[in-house]
The first five atom37 places (N, CA, C, CB, O) and aatype in JSON, in Angstrom:
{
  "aatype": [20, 20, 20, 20, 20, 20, 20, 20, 20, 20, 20, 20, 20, 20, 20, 20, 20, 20, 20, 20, 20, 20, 20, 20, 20, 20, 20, 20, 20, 20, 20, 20, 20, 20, 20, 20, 20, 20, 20, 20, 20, 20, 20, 20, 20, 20, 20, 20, 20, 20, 20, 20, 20, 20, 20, 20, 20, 20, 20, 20, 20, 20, 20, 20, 20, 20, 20, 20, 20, 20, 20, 20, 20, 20, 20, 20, 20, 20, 20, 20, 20, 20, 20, 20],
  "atom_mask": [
    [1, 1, 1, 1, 1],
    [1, 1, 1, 1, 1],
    [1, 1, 1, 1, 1],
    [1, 1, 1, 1, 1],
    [1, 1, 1, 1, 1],
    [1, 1, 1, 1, 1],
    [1, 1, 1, 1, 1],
    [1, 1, 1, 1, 1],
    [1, 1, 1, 1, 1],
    [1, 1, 1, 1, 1],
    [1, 1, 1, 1, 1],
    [1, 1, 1, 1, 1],
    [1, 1, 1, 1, 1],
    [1, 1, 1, 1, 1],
    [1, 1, 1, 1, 1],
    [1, 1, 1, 1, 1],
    [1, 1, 1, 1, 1],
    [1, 1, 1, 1, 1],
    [1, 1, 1, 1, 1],
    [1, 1, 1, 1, 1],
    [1, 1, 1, 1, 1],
    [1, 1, 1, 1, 1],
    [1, 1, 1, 1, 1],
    [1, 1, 1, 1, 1],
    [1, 1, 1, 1, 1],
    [1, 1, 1, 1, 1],
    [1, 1, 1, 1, 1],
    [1, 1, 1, 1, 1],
    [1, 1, 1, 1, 1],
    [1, 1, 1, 1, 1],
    [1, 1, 1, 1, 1],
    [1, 1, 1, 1, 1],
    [1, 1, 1, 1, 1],
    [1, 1, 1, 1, 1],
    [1, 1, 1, 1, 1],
    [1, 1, 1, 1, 1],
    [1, 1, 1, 1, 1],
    [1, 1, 1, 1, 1],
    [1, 1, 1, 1, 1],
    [1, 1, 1, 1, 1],
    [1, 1, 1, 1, 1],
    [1, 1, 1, 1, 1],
    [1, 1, 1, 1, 1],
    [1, 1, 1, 1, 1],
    [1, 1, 1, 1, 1],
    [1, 1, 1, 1, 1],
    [1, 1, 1, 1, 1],
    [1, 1, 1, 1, 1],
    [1, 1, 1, 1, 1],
    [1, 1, 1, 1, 1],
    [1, 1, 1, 1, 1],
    [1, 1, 1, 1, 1],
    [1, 1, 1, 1, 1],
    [1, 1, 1, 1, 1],
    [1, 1, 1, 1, 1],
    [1, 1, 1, 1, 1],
    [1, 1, 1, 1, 1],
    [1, 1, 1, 1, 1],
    [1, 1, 1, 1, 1],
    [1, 1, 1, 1, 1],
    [1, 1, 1, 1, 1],
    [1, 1, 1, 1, 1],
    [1, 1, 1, 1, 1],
    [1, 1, 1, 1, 1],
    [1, 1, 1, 1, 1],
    [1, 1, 1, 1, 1],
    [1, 1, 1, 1, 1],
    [1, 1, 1, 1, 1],
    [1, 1, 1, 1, 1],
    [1, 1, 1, 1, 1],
    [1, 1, 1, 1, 1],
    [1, 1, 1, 1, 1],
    [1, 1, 1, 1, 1],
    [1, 1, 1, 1, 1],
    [1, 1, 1, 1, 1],
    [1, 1, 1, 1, 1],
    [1, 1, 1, 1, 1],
    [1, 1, 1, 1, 1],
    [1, 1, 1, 1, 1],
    [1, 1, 1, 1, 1],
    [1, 1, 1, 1, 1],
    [1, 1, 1, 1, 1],
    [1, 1, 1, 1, 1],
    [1, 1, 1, 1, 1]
  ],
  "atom_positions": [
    [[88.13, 103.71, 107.89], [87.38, 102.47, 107.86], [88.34, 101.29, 107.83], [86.43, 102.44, 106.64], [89.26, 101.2, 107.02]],
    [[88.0, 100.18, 109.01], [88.99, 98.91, 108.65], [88.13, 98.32, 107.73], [89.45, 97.8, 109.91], [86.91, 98.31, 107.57]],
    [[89.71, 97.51, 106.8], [89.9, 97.03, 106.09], [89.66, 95.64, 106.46], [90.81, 97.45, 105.69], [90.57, 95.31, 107.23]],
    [[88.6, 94.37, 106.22], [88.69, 93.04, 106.62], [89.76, 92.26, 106.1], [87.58, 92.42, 106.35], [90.15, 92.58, 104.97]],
    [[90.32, 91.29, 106.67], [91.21, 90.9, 106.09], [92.44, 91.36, 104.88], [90.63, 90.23, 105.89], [92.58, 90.76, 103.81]],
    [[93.34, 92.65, 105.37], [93.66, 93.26, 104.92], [95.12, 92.76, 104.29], [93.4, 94.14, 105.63], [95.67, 93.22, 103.29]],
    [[95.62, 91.64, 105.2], [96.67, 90.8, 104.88], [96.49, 89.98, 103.66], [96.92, 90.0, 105.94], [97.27, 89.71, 102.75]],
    [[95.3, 89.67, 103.88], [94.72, 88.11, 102.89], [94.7, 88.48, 101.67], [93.07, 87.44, 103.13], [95.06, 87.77, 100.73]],
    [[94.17, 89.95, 101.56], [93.65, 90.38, 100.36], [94.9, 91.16, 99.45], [92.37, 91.34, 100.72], [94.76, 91.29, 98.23]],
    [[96.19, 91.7, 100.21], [97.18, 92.16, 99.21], [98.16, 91.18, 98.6], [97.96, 93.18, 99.81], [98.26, 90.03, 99.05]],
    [[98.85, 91.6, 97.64], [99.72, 90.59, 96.5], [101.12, 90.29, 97.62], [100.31, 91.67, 94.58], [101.35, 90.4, 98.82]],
    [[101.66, 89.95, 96.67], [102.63, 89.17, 97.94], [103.72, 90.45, 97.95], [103.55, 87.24, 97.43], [104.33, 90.95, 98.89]],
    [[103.69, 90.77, 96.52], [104.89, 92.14, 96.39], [104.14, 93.21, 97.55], [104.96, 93.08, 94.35], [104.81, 93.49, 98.54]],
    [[102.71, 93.81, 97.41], [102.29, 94.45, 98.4], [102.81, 94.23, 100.29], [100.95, 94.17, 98.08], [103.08, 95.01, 101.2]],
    [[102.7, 92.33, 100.11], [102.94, 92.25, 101.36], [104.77, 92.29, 102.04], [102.14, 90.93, 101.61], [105.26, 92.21, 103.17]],
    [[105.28, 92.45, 100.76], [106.63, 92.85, 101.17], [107.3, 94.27, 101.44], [107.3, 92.36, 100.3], [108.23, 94.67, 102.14]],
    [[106.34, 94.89, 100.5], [106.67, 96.66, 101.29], [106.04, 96.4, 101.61], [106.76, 98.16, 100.96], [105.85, 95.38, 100.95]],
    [[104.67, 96.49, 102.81], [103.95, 96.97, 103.98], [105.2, 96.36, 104.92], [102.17, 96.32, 104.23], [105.97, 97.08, 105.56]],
    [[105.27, 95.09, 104.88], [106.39, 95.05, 105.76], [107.84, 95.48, 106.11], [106.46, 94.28, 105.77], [108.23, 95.57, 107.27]],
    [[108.4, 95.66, 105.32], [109.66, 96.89, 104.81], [109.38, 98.28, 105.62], [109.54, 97.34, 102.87], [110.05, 98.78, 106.51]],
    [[107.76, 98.89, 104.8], [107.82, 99.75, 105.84], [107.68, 99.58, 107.38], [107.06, 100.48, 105.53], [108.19, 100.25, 108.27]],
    [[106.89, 98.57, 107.44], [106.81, 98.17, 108.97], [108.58, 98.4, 109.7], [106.18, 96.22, 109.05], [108.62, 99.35, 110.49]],
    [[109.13, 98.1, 109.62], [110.65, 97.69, 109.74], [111.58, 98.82, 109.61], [111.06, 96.66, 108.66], [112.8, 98.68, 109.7]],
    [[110.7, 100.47, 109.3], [110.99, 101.42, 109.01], [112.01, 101.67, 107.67], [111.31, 101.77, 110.09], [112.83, 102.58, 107.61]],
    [[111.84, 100.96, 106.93], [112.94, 101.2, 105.84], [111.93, 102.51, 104.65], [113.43, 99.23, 104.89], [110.74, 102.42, 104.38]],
    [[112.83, 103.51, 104.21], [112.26, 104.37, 103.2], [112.07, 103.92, 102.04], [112.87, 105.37, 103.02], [112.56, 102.8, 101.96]],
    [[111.73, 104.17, 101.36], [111.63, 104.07, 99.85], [112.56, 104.03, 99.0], [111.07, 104.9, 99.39], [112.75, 103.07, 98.24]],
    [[113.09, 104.83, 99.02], [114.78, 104.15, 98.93], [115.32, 103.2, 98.9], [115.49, 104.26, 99.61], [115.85, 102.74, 97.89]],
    [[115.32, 102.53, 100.34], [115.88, 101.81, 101.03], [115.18, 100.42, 100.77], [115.91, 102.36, 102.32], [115.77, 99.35, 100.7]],
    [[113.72, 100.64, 100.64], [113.05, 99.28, 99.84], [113.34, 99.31, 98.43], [111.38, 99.18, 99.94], [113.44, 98.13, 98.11]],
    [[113.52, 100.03, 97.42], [114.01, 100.11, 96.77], [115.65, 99.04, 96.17], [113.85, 101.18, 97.11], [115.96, 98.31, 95.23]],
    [[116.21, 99.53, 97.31], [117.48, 98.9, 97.13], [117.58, 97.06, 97.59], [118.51, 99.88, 98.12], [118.37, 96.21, 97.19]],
    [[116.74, 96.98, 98.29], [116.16, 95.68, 98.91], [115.47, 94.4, 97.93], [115.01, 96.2, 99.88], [115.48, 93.17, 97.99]],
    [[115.01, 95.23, 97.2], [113.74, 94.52, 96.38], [114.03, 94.6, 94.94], [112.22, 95.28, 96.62], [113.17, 94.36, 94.09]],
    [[115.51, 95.02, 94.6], [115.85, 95.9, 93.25], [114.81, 96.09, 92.71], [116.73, 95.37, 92.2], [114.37, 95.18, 92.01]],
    [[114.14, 97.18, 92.82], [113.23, 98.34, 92.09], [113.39, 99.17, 92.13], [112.23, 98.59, 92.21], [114.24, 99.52, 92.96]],
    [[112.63, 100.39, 91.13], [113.47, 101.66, 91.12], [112.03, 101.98, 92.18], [113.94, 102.72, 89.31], [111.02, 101.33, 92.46]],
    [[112.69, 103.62, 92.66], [111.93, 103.81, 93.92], [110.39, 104.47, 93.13], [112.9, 105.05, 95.18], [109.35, 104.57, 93.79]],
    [[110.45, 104.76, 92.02], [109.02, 104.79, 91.36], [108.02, 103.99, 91.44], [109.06, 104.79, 90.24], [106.81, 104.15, 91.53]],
    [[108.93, 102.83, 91.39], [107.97, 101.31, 91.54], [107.31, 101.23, 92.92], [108.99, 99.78, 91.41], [106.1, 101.06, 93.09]],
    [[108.03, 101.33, 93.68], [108.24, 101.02, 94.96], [107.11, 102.41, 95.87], [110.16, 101.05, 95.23], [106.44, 102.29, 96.89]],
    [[107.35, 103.84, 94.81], [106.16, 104.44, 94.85], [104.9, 104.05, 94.76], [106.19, 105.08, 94.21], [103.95, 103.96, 95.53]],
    [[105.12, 103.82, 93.51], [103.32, 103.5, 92.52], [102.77, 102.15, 93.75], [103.6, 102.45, 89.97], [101.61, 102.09, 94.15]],
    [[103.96, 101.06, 94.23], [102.87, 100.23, 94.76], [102.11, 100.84, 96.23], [103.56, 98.72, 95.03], [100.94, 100.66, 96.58]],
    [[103.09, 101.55, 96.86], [102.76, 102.36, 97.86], [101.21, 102.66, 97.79], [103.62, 103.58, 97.8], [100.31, 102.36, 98.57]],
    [[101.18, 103.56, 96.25], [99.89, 104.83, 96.39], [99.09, 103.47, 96.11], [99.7, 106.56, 94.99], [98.24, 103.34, 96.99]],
    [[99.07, 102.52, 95.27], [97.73, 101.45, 95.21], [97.46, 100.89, 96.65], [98.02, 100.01, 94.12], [96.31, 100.94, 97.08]],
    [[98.51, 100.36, 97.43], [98.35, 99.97, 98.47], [97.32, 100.48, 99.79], [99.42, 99.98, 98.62], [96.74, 99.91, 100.71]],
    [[97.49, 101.88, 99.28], [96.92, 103.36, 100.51], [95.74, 103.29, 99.94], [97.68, 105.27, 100.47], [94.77, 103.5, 100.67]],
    [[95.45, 102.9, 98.12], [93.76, 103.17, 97.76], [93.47, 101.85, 97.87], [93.21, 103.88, 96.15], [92.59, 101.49, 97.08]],
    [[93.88, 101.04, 98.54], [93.04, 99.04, 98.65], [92.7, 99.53, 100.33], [94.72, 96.85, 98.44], [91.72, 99.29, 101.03]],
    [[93.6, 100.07, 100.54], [92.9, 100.1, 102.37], [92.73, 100.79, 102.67], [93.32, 99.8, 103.53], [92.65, 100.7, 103.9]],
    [[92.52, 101.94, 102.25], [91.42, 103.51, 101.95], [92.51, 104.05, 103.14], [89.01, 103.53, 102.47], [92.07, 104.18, 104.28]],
    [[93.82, 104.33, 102.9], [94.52, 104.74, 103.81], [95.09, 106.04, 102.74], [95.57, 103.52, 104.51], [95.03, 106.2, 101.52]],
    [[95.72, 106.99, 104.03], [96.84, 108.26, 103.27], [97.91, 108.01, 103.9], [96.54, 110.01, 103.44], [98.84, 108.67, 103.43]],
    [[98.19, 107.4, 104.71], [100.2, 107.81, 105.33], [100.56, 106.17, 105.85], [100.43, 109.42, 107.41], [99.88, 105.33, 106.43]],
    [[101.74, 106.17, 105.41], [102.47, 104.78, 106.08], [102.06, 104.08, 107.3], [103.82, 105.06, 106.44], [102.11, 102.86, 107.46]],
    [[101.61, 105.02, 108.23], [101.53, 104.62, 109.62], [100.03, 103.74, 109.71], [101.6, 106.07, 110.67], [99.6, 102.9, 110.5]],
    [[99.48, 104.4, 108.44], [97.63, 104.11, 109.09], [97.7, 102.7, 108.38], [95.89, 105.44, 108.31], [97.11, 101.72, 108.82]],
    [[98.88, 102.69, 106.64], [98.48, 101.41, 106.32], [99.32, 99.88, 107.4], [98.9, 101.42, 104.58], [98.86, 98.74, 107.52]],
    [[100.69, 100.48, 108.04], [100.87, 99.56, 108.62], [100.2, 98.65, 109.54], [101.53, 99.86, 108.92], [100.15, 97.42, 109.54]],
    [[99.44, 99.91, 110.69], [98.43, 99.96, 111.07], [97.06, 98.8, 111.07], [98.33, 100.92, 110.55], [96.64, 97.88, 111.77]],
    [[96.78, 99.39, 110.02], [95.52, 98.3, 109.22], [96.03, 96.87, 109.03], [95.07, 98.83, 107.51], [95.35, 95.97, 109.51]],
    [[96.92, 96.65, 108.52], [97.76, 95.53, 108.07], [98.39, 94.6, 109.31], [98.93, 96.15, 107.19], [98.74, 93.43, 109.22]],
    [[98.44, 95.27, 110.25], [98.93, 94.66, 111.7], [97.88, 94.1, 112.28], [99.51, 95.67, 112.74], [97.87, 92.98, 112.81]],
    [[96.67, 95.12, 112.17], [95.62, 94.66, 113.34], [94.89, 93.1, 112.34], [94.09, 96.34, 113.78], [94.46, 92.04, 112.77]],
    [[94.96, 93.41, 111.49], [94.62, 92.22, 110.38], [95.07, 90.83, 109.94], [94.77, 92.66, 109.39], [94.65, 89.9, 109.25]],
    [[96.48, 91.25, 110.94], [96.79, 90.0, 111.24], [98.29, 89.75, 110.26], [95.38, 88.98, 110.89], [98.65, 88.58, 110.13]],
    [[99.06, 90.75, 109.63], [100.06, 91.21, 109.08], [101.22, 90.9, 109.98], [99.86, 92.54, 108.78], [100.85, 90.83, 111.15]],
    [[102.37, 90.72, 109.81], [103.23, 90.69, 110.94], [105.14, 90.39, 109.81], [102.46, 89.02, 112.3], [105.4, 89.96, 108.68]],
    [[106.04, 90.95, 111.07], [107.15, 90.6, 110.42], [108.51, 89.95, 111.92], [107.59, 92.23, 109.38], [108.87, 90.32, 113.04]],
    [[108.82, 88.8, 110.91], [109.64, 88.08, 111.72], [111.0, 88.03, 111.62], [109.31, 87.01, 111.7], [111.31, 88.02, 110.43]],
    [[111.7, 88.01, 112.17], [113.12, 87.96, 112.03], [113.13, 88.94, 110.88], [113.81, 86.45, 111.77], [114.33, 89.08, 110.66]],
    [[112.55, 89.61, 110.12], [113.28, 90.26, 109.05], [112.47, 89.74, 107.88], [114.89, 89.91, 108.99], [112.52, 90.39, 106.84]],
    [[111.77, 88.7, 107.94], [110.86, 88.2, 107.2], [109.84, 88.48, 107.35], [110.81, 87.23, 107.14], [109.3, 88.41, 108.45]],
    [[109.07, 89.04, 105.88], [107.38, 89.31, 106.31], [106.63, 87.91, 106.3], [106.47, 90.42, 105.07], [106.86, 86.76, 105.95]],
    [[105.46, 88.75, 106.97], [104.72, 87.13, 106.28], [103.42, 87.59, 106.93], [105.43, 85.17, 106.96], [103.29, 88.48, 107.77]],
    [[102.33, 86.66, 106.28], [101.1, 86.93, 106.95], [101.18, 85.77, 108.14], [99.73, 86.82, 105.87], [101.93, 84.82, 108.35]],
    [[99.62, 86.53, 109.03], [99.57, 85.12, 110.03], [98.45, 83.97, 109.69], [99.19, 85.6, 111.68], [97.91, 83.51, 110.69]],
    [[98.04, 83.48, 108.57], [97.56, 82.79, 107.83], [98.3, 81.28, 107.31], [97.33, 83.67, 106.97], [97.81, 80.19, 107.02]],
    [[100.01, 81.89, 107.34], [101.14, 80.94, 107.23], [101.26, 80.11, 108.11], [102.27, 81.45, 107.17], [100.58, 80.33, 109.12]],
    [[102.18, 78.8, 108.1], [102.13, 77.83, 108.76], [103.13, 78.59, 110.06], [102.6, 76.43, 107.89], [103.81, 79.62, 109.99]],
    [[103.0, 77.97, 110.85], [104.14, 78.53, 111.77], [105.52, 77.63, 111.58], [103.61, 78.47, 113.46], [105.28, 76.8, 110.7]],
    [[106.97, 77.46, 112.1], [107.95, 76.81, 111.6], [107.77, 75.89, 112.57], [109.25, 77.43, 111.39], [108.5, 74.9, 112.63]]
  ]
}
């Protein structure tokens, strides 16, 4: 099931791993990015997958893209933001 406004509605930490993973980085690897331990970086994962009734990385990026989610230069951001 899509998620309406799936960008609008996650925290900003949410919207920085969806985009991380977007960008293919592991858990780990966001981890090391965001200094958190990768538990953290877990736990927001699994809330993230039960806000947009998703199970695997791909479906939440997915959801989060068509919604209008996006990442720039390396920067996330929603498309709700001003443009530069």
């Amino acid at each position: 099931m899509l998620v309406r406004n799936a960008s609008r509605t996650l925290s900003p930490r949410q919207e920085q791993i969806i985009g991380l993973i977007a960008l293919g980085l592991s858990d780990k690897e966001i981890s090391a990015r965001l200094a958190i331990s990768p538990h953290t970086v877990r736990t927001y994962l699994d809330r993230l997958y039960q806000h947009l009734g998703c199970r695997t990385r791909t479906h939440a990026v997915a959801l989060w893209l068509i919604e209008g989610g996006r990442v720039s230069a390396g920067i996330v951001r929603s498309s709700d933001e001003n443009e530069p």
